[in-house]
Each structure stands twice: as structure tokens, then as C-alpha cells.
N, C-alpha and C positions, 0 to 999 in steps of 0.2 A: 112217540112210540119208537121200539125196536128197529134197527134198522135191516132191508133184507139180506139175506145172507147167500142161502140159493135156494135152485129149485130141489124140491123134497119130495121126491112119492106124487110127482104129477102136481104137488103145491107148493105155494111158496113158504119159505122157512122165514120164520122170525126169532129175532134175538129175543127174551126173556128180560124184562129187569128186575134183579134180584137183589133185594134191599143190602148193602146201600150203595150196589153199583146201578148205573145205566148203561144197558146194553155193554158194549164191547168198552174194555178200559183204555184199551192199546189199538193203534192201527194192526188189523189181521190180515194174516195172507199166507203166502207159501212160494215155497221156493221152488223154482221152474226146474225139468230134467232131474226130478226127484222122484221118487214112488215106493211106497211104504208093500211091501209085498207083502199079498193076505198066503201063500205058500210057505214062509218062511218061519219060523217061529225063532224071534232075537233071543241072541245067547244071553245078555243081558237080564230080558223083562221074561222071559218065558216062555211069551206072548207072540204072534203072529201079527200080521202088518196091517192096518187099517184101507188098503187098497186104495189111499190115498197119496196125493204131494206132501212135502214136510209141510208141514204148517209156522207159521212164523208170525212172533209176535213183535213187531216194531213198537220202538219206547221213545221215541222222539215225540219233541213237542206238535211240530207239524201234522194235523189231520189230513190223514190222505187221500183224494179224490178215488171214488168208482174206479177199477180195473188199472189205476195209476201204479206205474213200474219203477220199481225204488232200487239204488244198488245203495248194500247196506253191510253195514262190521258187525259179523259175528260174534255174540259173548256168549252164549252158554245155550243151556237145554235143560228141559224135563221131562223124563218119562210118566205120561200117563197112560193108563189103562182104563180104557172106553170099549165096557163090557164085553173084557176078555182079548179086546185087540190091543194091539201100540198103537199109540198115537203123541211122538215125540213131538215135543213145541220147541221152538227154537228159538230165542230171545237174540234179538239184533238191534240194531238203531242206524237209523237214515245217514250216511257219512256226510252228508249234508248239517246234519246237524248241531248246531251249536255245542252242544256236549260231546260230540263223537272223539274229539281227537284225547279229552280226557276216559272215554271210554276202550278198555281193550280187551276185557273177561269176564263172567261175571259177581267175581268180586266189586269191583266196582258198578256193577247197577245196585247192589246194598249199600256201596257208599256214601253214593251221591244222589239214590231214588229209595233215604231207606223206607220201608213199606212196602214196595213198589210188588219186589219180590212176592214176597207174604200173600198179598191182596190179588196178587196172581195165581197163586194156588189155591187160595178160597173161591177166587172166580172159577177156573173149572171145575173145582171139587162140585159145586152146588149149580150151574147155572143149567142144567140141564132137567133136575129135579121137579121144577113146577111145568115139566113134561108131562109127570109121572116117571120117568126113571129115576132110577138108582144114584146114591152119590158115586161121584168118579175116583179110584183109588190111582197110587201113583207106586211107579216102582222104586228101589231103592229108598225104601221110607219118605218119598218126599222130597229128596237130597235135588240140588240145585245140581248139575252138575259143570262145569267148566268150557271155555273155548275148545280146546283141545279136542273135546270130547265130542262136543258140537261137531264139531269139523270132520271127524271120524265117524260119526251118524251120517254126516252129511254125501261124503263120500261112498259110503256103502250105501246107500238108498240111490246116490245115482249109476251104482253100479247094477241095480235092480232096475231102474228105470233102461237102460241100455241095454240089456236082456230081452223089458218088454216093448223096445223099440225094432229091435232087430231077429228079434224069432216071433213066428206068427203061431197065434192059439197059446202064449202064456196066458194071456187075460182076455178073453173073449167079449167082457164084458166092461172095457177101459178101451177107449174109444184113440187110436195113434195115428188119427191122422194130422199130417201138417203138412209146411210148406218150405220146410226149414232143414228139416236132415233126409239127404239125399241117399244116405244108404239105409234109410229104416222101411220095412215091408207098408206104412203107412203114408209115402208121401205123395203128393200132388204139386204139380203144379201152381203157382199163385193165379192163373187164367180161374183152373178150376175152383181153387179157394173162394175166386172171386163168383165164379158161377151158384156156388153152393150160399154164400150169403146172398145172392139178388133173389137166390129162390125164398127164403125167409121171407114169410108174411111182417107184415109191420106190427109194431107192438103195440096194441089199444094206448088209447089216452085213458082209461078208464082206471082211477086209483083203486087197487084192491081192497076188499075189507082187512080192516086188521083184529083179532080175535083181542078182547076186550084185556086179555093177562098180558099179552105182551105193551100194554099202554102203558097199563098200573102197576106198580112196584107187586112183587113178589116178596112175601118173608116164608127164609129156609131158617129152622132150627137148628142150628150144628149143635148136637146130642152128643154126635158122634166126632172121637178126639180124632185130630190128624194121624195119629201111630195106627188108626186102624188101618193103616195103607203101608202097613212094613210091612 
């Protein structure tokens, strides 16, 4: 089955496998001191920010453990559009990794992963479908876009994240606190850090059910060509 992803609406969320991927292709995660602002609408996409972290798609061979913290080389990005919001994916790979030092843009994750690309865009395009949602369209037709570019997403997004670390009531509903930046309206102490997890009940032993679609392969139609996202 699906692996979980997070909690959703008070339940747990599970990956989908969508014929002929299983669950997630790539190690997924996101980039820390990032934040996608739902206020903003990008000059770029349109579009307004998914009030989330960049999202990040690691390409290294390495599977990566639960909540494991990777420092990784930048190669590029995609703008998707997830019904009407941004949601920019960030293509990196573990420096760790055997490929990295021939990795530096991404040009070469087509040259050395070719497919990889491709099979990436059809994974978000569809994997959301045997939801009941929509396919996910992308901005710029698609277009892969560069290091560079990446980088300059990346810095604007933590320039929004510093915003919503340091003025109180941007996002009332994005939770700042920590134990790590002492000048943001959100921090605490690591004593009370630590007070706030002892209060955490312990998690059941009790495996959840899994709904019977995220077990079984999903088949999406693509009817629909990729230019319908120019």
C-alpha cells in the first residue's frame, strides 16, 4: 500500500498508486524557512501560493527514512497549478549521492535520468484523480525550468516565510512556533518545546485501515494532451 503522507481533514492521507507508478517515484519533502503565500498571487503563474513549504522532489538513489533531513543540490523546478493555487516542486538530489557531483541543473537530470523528468509530470498531472479531482495543470506549458530559476523561487518564498515569522496575524492559520529563531513573534524556549511534546498522548499501536484504492493500482486515462496546461 500507499505510504502515509499526512494528516488530512482530521485523517490520514494516503498516496494513490496510479498505474504504472507506485505511490511516490522520488524521495518527497520540502524545504525548510519556505512558505508558499496564499496572499500573493506569483507574477509568473498568476496564481496565489498554496500556504504551504516548497515542496521538493529528491532524485537520488537513496530511499529516505520518515522526517530524515537531507542537505541537497538544487537543479531546477516546475510550476504546478493545484486548483488554482502554486505549487512550485523543486527537483534536487542528496549531495550525498553518488550522481551529485555530475549533477548541477536540470539539464542534466534528462541526461543522465532520461524519463525521469517526463514521468514526473505525469505523476502529478494524474495522481490526484482517483480522488475525484481534477488533472493538475502546469504553468508555462509544462516547461521544466532551470537552477537559476529554482533558486530565485526559492529565495522569494523564504522571503515570505520571514514575513510570516516576524509579523503576527499574516497567517493565523499556519502555526510559527519553534525553538530556533529568537526574534520571530512565535518562539519558545526548547524547556517548553519539550513540555508541549510530553503533553502528546502516545500514538496507538493500532494499524490504520487502509481504503482498499490506495492498495490497488489506479488506471487514469490521459485523454487529455499535456498543451492542455499552456
Amino acid at each position: 500500500s500507499s505510504g502515509i503522507n499526512a494528516e488530512y481533514g482530521g485523517k490520514l492521507r494516503y498516496v494513490n498508486n496510479v498505474f504504472p507508478y507506485h505511490g511516490y517515484i522520488w524521495n518527497y519533502g520540502a524545504l525548510p524557512q519556505t512558505w508558499e503565500d496564499p496572499s500573493h498571487a506569483d507574477k509568473d503563474t498568476g496564481c496565489k501560493g498554496d500556504n504551504d513549504p516548497l515542496d521538493a522532489i529528491e532524485v537520488g538513489a537513496g530511499v529516505a527514512t520518515r522526517g530524515e533531513v537531507k542537505q541537497v543540490k538544487i537543479l531546477g523546478v516546475i510550476a504546478m497549478i493545484d486548483e488554482g493555487e502554486t505549487d512550485w516542486k523543486i527537483v534536487c538530489i542528496d549531495k550525498n549521492d553518488s550522481m551529485a557531483d555530475q549533477m548541477n541543473d536540470i539539464g542534466d537530470v534528462e541526461r543522465l535520468m532520461p524519463g525521469m523528468l517526463q514521468a514526473t509530470r505525469d505523476w502529478f498531472r494524474i495522481y490526484k484523480v482517483p480522488t475525484g479531482k481534477p488533472m493538475n495543470e502546469f504553468a508555462f506549458a509544462g516547461e521544466w525550468k532551470d537552477r537559476a530559476f529554482a533558486e530565485k523561487v526559492i529565495v522569494e518564498t523564504n522571503g515570505y516565510w520571514k514575513t510570516l515569522m516576524t509579523n503576527k496575524g499574516v497567517a493565523e492559520d499556519v502555526s510559527t512556533v519553534n525553538t530556533s529563531q529568537q526574534n520571530s513573534h512565535g518562539f519558545i524556549s526548547s524547556g517548553e518545546g519539550t513540555q508541549i511534546l510530553n503533553k502528546q498522548a502516545e500514538s496507538a499501536a493500532i494499524v490504520p485501515t487502509v481504503a482498499a484504492s490506495t492498495q490497488d493500482q489506479c488506471f487514469v486515462n490521459r485523454t487529455v494532451p499535456e498543451t492542455v496546461c499552456a
